[in-house]
N, C-alpha and C positions, 0 to 999 in steps of 0.2 A: 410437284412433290415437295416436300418438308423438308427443311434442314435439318441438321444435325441435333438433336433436342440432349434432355440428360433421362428421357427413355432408356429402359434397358434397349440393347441394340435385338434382342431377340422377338422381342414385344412390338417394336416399332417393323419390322420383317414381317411378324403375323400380321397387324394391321393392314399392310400396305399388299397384303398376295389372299387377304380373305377373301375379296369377291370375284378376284379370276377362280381359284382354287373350287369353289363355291358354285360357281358356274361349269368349271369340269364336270365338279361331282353329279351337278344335275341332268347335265348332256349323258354322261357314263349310266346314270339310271333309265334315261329314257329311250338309249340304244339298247340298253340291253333287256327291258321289256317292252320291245317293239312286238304290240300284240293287232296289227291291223291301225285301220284310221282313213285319215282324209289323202294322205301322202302312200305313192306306191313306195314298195321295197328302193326301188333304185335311187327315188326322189328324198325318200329320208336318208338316204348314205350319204345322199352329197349334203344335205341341210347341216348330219352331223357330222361329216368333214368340217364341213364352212366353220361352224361352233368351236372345234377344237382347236382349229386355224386360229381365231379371232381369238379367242381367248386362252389360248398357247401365246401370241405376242404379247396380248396385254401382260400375263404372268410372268413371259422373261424379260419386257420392257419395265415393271414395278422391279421384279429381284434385280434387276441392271439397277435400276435409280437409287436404291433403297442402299444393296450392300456397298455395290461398286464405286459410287458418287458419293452418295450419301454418308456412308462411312471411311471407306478408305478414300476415297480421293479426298473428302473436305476435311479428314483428320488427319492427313499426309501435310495439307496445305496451310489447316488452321482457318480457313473461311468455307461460307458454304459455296457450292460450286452456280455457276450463273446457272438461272431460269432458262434461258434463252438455248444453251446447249440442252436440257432436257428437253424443250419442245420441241429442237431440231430434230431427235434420235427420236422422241416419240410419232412426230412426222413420217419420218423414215421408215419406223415398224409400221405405223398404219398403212401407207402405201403399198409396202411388202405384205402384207397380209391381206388387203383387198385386192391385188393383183391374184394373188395365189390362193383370193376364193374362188374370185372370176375365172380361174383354172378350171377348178371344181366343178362351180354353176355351169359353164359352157366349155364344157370341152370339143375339144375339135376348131371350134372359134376364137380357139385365145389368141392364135394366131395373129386373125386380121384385127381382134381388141386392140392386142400389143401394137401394132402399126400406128390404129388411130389414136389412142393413145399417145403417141410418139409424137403424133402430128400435132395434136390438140396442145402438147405439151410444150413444142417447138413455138407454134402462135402465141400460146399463153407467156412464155420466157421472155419473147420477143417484148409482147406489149406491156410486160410487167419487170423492164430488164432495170429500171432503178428503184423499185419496189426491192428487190429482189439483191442487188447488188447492197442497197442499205442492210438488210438483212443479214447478209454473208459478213460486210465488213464488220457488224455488228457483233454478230459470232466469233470473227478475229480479235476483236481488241478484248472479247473476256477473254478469248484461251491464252492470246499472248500478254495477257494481266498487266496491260501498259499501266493501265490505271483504275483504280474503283472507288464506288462510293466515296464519299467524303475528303477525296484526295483533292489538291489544288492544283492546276492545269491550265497551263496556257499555249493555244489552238493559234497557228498563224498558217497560213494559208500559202502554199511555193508560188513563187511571183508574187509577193507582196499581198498588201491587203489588211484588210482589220483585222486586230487581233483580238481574240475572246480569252477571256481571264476570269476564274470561278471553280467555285467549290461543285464537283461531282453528284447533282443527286440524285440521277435516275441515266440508269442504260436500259434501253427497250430494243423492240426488232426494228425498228427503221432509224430512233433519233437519240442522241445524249442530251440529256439536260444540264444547262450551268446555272450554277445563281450568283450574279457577278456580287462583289461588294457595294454597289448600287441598289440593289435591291431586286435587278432584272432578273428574268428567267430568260436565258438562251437555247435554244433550241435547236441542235445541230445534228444535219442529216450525218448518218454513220458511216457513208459514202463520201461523205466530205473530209472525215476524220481518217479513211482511209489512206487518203494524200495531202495529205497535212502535216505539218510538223509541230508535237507536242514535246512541254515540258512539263514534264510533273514536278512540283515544287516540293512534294509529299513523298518522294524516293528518290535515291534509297536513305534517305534521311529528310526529316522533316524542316532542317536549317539551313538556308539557303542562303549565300553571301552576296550582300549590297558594297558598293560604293560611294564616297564622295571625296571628289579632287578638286584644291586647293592649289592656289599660285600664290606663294610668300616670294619679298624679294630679295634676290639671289646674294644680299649681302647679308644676310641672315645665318648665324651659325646654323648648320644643318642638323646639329643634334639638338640644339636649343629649339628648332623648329620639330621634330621628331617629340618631343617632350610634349610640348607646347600641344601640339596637337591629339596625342595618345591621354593626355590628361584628360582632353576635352568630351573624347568618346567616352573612355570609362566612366568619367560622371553620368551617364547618363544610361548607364546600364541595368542600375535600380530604379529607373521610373518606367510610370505604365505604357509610354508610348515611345520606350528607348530599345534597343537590340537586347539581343538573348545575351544574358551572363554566363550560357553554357561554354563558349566560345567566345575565349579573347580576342579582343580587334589586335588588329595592327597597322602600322602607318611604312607605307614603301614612296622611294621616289623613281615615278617613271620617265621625267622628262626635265632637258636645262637648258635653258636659252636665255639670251640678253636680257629678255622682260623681266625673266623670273625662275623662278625651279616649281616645277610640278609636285607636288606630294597627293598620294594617294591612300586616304582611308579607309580600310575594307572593315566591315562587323559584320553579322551573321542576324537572323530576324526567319520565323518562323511567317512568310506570306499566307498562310493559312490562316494567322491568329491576328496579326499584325499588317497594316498597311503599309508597302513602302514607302507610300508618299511622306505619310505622319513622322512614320523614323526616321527617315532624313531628314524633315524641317526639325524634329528634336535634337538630332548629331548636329544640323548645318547651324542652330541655335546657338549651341552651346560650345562649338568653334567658334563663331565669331566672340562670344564673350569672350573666350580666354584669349584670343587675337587681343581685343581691347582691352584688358589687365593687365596682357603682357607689353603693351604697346608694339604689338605685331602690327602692321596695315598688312594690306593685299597687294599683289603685285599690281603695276601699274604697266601702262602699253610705252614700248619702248619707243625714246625721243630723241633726238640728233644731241650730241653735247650734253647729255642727261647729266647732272652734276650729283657726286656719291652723298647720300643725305646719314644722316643717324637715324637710326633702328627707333630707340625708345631713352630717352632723357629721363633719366630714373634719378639725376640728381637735381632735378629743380622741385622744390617746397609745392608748383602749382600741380604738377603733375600727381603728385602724393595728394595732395589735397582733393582733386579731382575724384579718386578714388574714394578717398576716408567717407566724401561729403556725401557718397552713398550709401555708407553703414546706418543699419538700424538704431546703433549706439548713438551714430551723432545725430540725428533728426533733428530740427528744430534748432541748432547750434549752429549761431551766426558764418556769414561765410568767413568773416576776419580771425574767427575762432578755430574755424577748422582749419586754418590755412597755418595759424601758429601750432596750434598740434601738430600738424603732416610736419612741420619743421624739422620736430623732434625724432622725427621715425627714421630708421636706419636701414637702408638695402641689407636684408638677409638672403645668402643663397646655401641649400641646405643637398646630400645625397641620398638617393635613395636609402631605407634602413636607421637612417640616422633618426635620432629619439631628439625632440623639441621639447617637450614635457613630460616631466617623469610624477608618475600619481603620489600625493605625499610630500612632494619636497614645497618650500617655501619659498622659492623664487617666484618674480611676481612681473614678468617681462609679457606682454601682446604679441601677438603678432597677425598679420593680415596676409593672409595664402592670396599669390598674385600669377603663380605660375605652380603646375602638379599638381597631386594629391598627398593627404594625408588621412591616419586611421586613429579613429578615440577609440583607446582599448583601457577596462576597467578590467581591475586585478581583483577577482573574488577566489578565496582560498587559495590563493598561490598559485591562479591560474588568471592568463592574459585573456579576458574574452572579448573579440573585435562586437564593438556598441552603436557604429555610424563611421560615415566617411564623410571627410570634406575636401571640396575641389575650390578650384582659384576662385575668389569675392567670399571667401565665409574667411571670419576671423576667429579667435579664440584665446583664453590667457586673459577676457578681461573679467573675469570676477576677483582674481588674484592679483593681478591690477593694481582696482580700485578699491577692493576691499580688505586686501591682505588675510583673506582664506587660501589655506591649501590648495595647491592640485587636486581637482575631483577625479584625476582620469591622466592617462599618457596619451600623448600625440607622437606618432611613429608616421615617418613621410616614406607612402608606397608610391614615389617615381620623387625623383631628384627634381627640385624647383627652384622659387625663390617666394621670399616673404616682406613685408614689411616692419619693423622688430620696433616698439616702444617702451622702453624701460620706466619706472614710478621714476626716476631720478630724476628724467628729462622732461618729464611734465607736471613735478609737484609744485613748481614756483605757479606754473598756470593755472594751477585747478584750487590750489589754495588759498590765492587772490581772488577766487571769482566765485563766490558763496553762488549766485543763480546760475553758474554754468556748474556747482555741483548737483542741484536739485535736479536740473535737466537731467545729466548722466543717471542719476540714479533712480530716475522714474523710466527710462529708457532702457537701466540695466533690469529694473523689474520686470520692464514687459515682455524682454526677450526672455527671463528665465521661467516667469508667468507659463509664458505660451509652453514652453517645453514642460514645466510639469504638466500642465492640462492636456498636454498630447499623449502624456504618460499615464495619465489617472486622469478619465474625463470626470470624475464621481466628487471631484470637490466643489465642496458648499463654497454659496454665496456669489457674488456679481464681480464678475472681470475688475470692475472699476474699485471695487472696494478693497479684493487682493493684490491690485498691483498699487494703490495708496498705503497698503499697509507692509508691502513687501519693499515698496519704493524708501520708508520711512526708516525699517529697518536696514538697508542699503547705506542711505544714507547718513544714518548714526557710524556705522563703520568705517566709509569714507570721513565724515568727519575728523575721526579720532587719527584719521591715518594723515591726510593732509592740512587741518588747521592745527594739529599739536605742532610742527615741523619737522617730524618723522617720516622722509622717506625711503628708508631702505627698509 
């Protein structure tokens, strides 16, 4: 039968009851001029018994489908109602209705029909009893709506065993079909589903919560680790292969021992859309980074007379330097060079809410996100609008730097961290001694602002190399003026 269309519902009722109705009408004429023929009197009574029989089911088995399914039950539920329950009940009428011809045709002998029948039916059950149980179970899992179509479901079997994981495409009388994220087509008897245990990943909500746990060691401030790690996920909630942003992560700790303390990451990820495996190497990624910025290690297996070590030496120039020496800005800038920069840089630790950059003002300080996040928000008409986020290794503050242009933008830090802070003060002796470590920076400061206009407007003329010599040149005149005049504040 049809589902639910946007037919009127009266229209779709005529349809579906014309050709039983049709067939009354014709039987009703030909009984009632019954003028002689090939059939005696007694022999066409039962013919048009049989007729009325047969097509009396068919007419209440369509108005059952039509009104009772088809419209109230599948507009009660909001889907159409399974195929597989109309064939059952259409089974059922046919049966009932060829018994209670064979009444008709043979009276006196329905009796022993009935019997053999019985018997026939008993043998047939027997040799078709997993035919038959696929069938039934089949019939259960639409009425009890575990799962349908296009839901994501994962089949494991009581006692162990493989597990099947896949999107829903087809429920039939005997089998379900999966189509794993491999590309397979699985093929599961419905007899099998019966005693199975499923999880629909797809109810009653589509976002289903992953893990990843973490041993930091136990001399670790536990909020600095909490931090540390919540930073880590939220970065990566705006990329294509990171958890759902519908649903904040959070970070728990389950477990403390000598070794270390346990922390536990849970985020949320739609298995339908999204692979867990992928999401976790993009969460387990982006933990380790901020572990390494923050100079986190991992816990280590506990040893006899383990001696108490330091966390992260955030006061040696090498350690700063290590970092710096991975910025875009400094590429190409010797290592002796970055190591007197990092000199100059100051441990910044900042609290959630707290404003680093205000849009407008003329301060002209760096700084290098090494722990949390932070949000570029650009004020247009007198409203704050969130622009981008940045998490531990993005730096910012160096246009104003090195160029002594304004704030383009406020930097507001969404979770409490820390930074590494560069004032012009403390690096103007260096930068203004050293004519070719200023052309570097400022062919380096072109290409990063290069790249972000062109991501902004792909529509601008002319060749990468020629806008960032000509954008590098005007950089460079500004620095100029800023550190060979001996102006630096």
């Amino acid at each position: 039968m049809s589902s639910p269309s946007s037919r009127h519902p009266l229209k779709t009722i005529l349809r579906e009851v014309a050709v039983p109705l049709a067939g009354l009408a014709l039987v009703a004429i030909l009984d009632h001029q019954q003028a002689g023929g090939y059939l005696s009197r007694e022999d066409l009574d039962k013919v048009v018994a049989v007729a009325y029989l047969l097509l009396g089911f068919s007419l209440a088995y369509r108005l059952f489908c039509t009104v009772v399914l088809d419209l109230l039950v599948a507009g009660a539920k909001g889907r159409p109602v399974p195929r597989i329950l109309k064939h059952m009940i259409g089974i059922a009428a046919a049966i009932a209705a060829l018994l209670l011809s064979a009444n008709v045709l043979f009276s006196g002998a329905f009796t022993g029909l009935l019997t053999l029948s019985s018997v026939i039916a008993v043998v047939i059950g027997l040799a078709l009893r997993p035919i038959i149980l696929d069938v039934f179970s089949g019939l259960s899992a639409n009425l009890d709506s575990a799962f349908h179509i296009g839901d994501w479901i994962e089949i494991a079997r009581r006692g162990g065993g493989t597990t099947q994981t896949g999107w829903v495409e087809e429920i039939n009388w005997r089998t379900t079909h999966l189509r794993t994220r491999s590309g397979n087509l699985v093929i599961c008897p419905n007899s099998t589903l019966s005693t199975a245990i499923i999880t629909n990943f797809s109810r009653p909500s589509h976002l289903s919560r992953f893990d990843l746990k973490v041993k930091l060691p136990p001399e670790l401030d536990p909020d600095r680790a909490r931090q540390v790690l919540t930073a880590a996920v939220r970065a990566t909630l705006d990329r294509s292969h990171g958890p759902s942003a519908d649903k904040q992560p959070d970070v728990l700790i389950t477990g403390m021992e000598a070794s270390g303390v346990q922390y536990w990451i849970r985020f949320w990820l739609n298995p339908a859309e999204s692979s867990a495996d992928t999401v976790i190497d993009t969460v387990a990624h982006s933990v380790l980074r901020h572990l390494q910025l923050a100079g986190i290690p991992l816990s280590e297996k506990v040893v006899l007379h383990r001696e108490k070590r330091a966390l992260l030496d955030t006061g040696t120039a090498a350690a700063r330097a290590a970092v710096f020496g991975q910025l875009p800005l400094f590429h190409g800038v010797p290592a002796g060079t970055v190591e007197r920069l990092a000199e100059t840089a100051a441990p910044f630790r900042f609290a959630e809410g707290d404003t680093l950059i205000r849009q407008g003002n003329d301060d002209n300080d760096m700084f290098l996100l090494v722990e949390g996040a932070v949000n570029v928000l650009v004020t247009v008409d007198g409203k704050e609008l969130l622009v981008a986020a940045m998490q531990a290794g993005d730096y910012f503050g160096e246009m104003s730097l090195l160029t002594g242009e304004p704030r383009t933008a406020t930097i507001r830090a969404a979770t409490s961290g820390a930074a590494y802070r560069i004032s012009r003060d403390s690096i103007a002796p260096l930068i203004g001694s050293d004519l070719e470590l200023m052309h570097l920076l400022s062919r380096n400061l072109a290409e990063r602002n290069l790249r972000r206009q062109e991501k902004a407007a792909a529509t601008v003329q002319g060749s990468h190399e020629e806008k960032q010599a000509s954008l590098a040149g005007a950089l460079l005149s500004k620095m100029r003026g800023i550190f060979r005049s001996g102006r630096a504040a």
